[in-house]
Residue frames as a rotation matrix with the C-alpha (Angstrom) as fourth column:
UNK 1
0.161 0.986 0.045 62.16
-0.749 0.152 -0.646 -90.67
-0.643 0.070 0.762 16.11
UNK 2
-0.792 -0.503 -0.347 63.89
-0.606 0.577 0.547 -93.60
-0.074 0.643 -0.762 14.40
UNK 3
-0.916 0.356 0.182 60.61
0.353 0.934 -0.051 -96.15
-0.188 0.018 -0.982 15.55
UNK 4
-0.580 0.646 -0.497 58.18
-0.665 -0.727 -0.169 -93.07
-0.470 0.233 0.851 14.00
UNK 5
-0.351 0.355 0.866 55.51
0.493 0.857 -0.151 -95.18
-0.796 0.374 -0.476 12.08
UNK 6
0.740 0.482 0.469 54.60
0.647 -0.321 -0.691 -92.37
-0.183 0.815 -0.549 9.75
UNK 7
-0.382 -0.756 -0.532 57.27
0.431 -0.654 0.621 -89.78
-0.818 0.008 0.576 8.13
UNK 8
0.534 0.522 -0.665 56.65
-0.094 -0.745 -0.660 -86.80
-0.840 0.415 -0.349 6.05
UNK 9
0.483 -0.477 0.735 56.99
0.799 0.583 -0.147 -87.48
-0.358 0.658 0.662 2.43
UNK 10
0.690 -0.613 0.384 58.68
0.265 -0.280 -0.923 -84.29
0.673 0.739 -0.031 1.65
UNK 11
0.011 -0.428 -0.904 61.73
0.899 0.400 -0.179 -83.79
0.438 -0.810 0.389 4.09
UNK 12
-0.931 -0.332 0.153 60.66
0.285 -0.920 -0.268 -79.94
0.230 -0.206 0.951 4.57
UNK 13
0.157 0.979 0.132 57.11
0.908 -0.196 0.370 -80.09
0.388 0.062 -0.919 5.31
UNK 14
-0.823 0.536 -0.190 55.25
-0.421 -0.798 -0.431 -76.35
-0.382 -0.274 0.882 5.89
UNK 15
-0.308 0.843 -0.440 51.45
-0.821 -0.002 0.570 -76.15
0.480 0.538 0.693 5.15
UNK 16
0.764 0.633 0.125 49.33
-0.631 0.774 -0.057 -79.23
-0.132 -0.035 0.991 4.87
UNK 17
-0.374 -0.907 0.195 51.64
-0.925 0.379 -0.012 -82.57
-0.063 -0.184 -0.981 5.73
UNK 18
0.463 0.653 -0.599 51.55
-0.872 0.458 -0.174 -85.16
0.160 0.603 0.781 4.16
UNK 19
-0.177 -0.814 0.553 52.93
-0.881 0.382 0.280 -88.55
-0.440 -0.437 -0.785 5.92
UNK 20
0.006 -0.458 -0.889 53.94
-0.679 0.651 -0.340 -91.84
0.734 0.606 -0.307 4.50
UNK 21
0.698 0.261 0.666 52.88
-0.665 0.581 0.469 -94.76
-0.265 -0.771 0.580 6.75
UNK 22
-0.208 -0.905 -0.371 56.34
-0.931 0.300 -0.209 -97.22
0.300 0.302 -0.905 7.08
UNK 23
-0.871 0.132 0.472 53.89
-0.158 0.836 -0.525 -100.07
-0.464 -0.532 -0.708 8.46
UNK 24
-0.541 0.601 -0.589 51.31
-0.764 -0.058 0.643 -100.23
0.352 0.798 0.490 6.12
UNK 25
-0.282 0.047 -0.958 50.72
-0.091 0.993 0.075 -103.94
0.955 0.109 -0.276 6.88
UNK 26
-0.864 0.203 -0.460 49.94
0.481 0.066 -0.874 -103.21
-0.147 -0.977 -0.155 10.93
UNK 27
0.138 0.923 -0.360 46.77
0.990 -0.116 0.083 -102.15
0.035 -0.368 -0.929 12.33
UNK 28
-0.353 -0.307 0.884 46.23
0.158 -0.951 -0.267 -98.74
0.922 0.045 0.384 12.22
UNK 29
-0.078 0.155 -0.985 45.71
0.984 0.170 -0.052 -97.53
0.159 -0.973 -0.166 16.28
UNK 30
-0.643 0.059 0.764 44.14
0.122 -0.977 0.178 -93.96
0.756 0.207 0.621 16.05
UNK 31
-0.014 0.778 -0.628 42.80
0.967 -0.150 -0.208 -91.93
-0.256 -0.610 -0.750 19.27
UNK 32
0.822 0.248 0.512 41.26
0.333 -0.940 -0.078 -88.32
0.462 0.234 -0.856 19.88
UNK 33
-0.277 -0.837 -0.471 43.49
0.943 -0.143 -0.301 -86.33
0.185 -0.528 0.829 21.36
UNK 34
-0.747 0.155 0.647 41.32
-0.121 -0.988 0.097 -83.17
0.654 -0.005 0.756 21.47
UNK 35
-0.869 0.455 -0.194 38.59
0.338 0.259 -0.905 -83.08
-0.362 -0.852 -0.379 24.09
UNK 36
-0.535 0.562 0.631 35.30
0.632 -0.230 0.740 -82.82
0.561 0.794 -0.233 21.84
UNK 37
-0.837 0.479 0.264 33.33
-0.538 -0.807 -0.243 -79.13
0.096 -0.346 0.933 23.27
UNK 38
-0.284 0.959 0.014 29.91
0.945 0.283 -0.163 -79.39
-0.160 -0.033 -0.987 24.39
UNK 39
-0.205 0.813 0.545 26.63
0.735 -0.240 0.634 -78.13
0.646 0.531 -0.548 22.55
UNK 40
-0.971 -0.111 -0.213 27.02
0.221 -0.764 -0.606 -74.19
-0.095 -0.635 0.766 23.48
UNK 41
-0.436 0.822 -0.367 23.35
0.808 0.179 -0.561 -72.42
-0.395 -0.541 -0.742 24.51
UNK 42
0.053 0.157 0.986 21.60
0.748 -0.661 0.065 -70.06
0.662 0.734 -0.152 22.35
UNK 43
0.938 0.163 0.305 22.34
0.091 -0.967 0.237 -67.39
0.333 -0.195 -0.922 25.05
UNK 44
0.457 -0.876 0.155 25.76
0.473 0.387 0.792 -68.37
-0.754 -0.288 0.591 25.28
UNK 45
0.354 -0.011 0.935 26.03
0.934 0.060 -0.353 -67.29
-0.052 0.998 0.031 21.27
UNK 46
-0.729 -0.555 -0.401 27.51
0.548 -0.824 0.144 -64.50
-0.411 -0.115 0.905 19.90
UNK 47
-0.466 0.725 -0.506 25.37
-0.278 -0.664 -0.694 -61.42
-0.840 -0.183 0.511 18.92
UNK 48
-0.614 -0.064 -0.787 25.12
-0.788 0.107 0.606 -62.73
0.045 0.992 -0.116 15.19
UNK 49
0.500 0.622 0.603 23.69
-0.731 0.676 -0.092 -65.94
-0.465 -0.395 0.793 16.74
UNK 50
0.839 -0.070 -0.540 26.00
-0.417 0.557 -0.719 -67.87
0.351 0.828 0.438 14.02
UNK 51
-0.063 -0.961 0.268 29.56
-0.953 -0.021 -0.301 -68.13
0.295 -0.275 -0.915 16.41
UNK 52
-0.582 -0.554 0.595 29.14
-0.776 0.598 -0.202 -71.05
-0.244 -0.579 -0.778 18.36
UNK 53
0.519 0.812 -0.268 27.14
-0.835 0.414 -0.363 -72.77
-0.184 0.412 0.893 15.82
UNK 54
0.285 -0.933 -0.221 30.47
-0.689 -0.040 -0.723 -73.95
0.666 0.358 -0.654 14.55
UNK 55
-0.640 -0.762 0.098 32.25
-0.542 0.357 -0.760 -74.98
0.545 -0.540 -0.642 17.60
UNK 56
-0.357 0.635 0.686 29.01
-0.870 0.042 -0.492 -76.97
-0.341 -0.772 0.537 18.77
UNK 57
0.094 0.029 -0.995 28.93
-0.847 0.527 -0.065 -79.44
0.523 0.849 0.074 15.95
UNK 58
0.576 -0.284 0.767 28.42
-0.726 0.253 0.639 -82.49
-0.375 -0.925 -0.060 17.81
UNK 59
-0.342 -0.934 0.099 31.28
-0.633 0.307 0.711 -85.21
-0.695 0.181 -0.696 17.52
UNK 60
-0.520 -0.357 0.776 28.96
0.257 0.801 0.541 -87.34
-0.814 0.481 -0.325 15.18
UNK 61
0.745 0.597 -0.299 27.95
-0.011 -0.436 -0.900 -85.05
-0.667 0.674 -0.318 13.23
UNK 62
-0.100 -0.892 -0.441 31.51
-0.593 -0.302 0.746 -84.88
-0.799 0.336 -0.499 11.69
UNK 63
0.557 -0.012 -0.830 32.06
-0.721 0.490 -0.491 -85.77
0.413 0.872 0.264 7.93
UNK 64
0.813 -0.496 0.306 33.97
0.352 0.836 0.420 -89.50
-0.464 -0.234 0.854 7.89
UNK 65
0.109 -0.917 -0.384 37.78
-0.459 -0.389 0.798 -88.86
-0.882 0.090 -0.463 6.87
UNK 66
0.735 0.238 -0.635 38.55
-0.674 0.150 -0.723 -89.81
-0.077 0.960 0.271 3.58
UNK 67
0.859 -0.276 0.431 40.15
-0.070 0.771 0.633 -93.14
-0.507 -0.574 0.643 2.95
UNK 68
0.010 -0.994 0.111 43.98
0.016 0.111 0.994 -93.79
-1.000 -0.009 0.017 2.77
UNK 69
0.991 -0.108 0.082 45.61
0.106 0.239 -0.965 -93.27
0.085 0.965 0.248 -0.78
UNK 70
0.268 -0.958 -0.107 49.27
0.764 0.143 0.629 -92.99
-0.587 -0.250 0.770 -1.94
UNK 71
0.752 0.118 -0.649 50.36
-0.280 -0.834 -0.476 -90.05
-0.597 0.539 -0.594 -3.08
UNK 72
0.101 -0.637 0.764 52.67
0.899 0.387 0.204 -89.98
-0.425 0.667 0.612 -6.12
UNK 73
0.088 -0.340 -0.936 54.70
0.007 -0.940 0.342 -86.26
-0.996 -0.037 -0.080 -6.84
């Protein structure tokens, strides 16, 4: 992965990973890569009625990601 554009900034990541962008200065080029569920049917739900509230969230309902900083250890 020598032409990696991001590398983890400690050299053991576990947990939450935290990468280090080695192009700063380029465009960032960011797709989905998950296939976003569709909006499940209140008789679809689970007995609680609260399960597939969750996994129905549609895709723009998401919060916006929080913008780029630099960490410093």
């Amino acid at each position: 992965m020598e032409d990696s554009r991001y590398v983890p900034v400690k050299s053991a990541p576990s947990g939450f990973v935290l990468l280090r962008d080695l192009q700063p200065t380029e465009p960032e080029v960011l797709s989905l890569t998950d296939t976003p569920s569709s909006t499940a049917s209140p008789a679809s739900g689970s007995a609680t009625g609260q399960q597939g509230s969750a996994s129905a969230m549609a895709v723009d309902e998401e919060p916006q990601p929080p913008q780029p900083f630099e960490y410093t250890s």
